[in-house]
Phi, psi and omega in degrees: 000091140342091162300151166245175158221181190178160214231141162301157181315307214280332178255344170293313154321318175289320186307318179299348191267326175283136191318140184328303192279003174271309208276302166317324168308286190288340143268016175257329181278017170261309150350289171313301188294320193296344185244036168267160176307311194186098162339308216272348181317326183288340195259154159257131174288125142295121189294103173112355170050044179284288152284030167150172176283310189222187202200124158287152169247125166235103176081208180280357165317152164213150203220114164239127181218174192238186138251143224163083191062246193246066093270115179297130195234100197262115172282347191165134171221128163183203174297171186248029149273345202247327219294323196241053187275000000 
């Protein structure tokens, strides 16, 4: 099953805040998972669903998304100190 993604106003912003070679990274690993049979085997869920259900880990990084039919919808991107404040 082919995926798609897409960024919230709110993870778009954060994503521009991050080093050039971070904002790449995660988007070729977001790239990879949307054209595997089934992302989420990569994704881990989140326990209070605040930003979102599940979460990529890239590095010290996090792609915290929700899924919606066949999309990925990235809610939040940031350190994983911060990402889920």
């Amino acid at each position: 099953m082919y995926m798609k993604y897409t960024f919230t106003n709110h993870s778009l912003r954060m994503m521009k805040k991050l080093p050039k070679h971070m904002q790449r990274r995660i988007i070729s690993k977001l790239e990879y998972f949307s054209i595997q049979d089934n992302p989420l085997v990569f994704a881990t869920p989140i326990v209070g669903n605040e930003p979102g259900s599940y979460r990529f880990r890239v590095g010290e990084y996090r792609v915290v998304f929700d899924v919606k039919a066949d999309w990925i919808i990235v809610t939040a991107v940031g350190h994983r100190r911060e990402v889920y404040k």
